[in-house]
Kinemage of the C-alpha trace (Angstrom):
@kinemage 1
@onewidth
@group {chain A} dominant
@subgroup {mainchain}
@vectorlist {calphas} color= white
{ca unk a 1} P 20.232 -6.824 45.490
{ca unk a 2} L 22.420 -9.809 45.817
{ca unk a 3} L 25.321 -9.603 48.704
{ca unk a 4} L 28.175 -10.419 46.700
{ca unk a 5} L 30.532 -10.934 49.519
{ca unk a 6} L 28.066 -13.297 51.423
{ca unk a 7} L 27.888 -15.696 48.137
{ca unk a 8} L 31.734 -15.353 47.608
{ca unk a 9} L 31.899 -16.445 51.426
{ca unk a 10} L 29.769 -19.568 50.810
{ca unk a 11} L 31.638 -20.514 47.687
{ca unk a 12} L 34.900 -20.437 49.598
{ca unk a 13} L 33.661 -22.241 52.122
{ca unk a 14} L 32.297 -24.990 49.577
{ca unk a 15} L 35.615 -25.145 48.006
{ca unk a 16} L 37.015 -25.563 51.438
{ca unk a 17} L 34.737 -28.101 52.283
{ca unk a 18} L 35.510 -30.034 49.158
{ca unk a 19} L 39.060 -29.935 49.603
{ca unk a 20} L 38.453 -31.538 53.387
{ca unk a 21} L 36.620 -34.256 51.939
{ca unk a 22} L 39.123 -35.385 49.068
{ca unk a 23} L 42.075 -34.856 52.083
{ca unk a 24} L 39.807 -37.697 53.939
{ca unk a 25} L 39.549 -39.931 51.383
{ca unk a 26} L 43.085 -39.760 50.471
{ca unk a 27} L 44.039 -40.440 53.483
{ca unk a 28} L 41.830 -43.442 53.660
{ca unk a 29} L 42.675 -44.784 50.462
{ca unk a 30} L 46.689 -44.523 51.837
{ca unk a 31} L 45.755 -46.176 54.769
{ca unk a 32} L 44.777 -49.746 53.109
{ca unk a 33} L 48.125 -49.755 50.413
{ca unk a 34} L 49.723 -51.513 52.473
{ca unk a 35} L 47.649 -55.091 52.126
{ca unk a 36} L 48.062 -54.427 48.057
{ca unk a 37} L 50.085 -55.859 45.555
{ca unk a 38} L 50.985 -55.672 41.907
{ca unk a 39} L 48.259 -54.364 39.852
{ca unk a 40} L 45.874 -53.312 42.184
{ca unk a 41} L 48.883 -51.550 44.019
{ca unk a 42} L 49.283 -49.824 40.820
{ca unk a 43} L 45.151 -48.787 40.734
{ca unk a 44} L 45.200 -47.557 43.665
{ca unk a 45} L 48.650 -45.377 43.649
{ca unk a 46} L 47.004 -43.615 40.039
{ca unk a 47} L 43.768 -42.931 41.732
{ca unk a 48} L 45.773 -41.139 45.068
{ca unk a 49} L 47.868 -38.930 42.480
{ca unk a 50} L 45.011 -38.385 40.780
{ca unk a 51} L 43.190 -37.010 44.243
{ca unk a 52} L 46.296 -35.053 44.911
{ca unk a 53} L 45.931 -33.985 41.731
{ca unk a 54} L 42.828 -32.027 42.028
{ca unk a 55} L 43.924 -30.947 45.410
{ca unk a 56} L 46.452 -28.890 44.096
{ca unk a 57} L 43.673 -27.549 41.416
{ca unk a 58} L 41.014 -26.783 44.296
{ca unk a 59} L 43.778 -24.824 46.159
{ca unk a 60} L 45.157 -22.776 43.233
{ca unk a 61} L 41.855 -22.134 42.443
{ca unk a 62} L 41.094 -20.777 46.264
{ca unk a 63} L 43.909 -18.797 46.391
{ca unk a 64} L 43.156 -17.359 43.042
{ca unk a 65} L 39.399 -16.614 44.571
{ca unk a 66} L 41.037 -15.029 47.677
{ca unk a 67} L 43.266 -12.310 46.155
């Protein structure tokens, strides 16, 4: 018999996990915007909303999951 609580543990955790990681790279990708300009300035804002984006998605999801 699967443990259905253990595997909805893991997943959560995974989603956390995943949400950590795109947090990092956001923040890394914000840390250089400040030595761009014009239309890699642009790039690089798109790709951040984009990020924050799926953020958003991940934790609606997870708190969906966690009802």
């Amino acid at each position: 018999m699967i443990n259905l609580k253990t595997r909805k543990t893991k997943h959560v955790n995974f989603v956390l996990d995943h949400i950590h990681h795109m947090h990092r790279s956001l923040t890394e990708k914000a840390k250089s915007l400040d030595e761009l300009k014009g239309k890699e300035l642009n790039s690089k804002v798109k790709e951040i909303q984009s990020i924050s984006k799926r953020m958003k998605q991940c934790r609606k999801y997870l708190n969906l999951i966690l009802l």
